[in-house]
C-alpha positions in Angstrom: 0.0 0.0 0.0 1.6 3.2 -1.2 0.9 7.0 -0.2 -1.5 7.4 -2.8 -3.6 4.7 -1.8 -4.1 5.9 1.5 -4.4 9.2 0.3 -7.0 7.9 -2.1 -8.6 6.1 0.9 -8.9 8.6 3.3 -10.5 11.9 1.3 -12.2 10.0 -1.1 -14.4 7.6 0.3 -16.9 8.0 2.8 -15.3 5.5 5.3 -12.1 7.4 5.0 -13.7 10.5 6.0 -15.3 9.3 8.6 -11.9 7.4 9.8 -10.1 11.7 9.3 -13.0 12.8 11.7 -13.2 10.7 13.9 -9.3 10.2 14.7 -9.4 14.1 14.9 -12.2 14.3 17.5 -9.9 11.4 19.4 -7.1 13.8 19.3 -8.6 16.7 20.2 -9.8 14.9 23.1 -6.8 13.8 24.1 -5.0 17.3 23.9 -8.1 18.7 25.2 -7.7 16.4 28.5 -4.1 16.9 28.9 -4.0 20.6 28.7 -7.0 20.8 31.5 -4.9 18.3 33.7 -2.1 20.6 33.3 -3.7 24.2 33.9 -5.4 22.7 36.7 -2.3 22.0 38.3 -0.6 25.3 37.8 -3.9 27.6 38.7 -4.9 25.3 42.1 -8.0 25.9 43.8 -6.9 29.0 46.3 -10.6 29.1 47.8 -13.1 31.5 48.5 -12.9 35.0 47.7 -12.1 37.5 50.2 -14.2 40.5 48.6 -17.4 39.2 48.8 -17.8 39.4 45.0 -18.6 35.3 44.5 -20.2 35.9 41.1 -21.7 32.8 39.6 -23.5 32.3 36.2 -26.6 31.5 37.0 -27.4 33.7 39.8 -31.0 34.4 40.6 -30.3 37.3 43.0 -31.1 39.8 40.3 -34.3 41.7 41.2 -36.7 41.0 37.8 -38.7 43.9 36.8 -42.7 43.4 37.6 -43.5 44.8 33.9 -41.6 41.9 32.0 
């Protein structure tokens, strides 16, 4: 089996695209997991905030307005 071939094989049939996308989503993964692992270690949990501003995403404390 030569470069062509594979070439030939992996962009144009269906099962070799499939094989490109899913060995890309694999790999992106993998990178993906390994870079998290690795920022997790260098910005460690250093607990609550002093300030009082704990802002979180889905916080209902917002007064809604009576009109909407």
């Amino acid at each position: 089996m030569d470069i062509g071939e594979i070439y030939s094989f992996i962009f144009g049939t269906p099962a070799g695209v499939g094989i490109l996308i899913g060995v890309t989503l694999v790999l992106c993964v993998i990178i993906a997991f390994l870079l998290e692992r690795r920022t997790r270690k260098i910005y460690a949990d250093r607990g609550p905030r002093e300030d009082g501003d704990d802002w979180e995403l889905f916080d209902d404390d917002e007064e809604e307005e009576d009109g909407e």
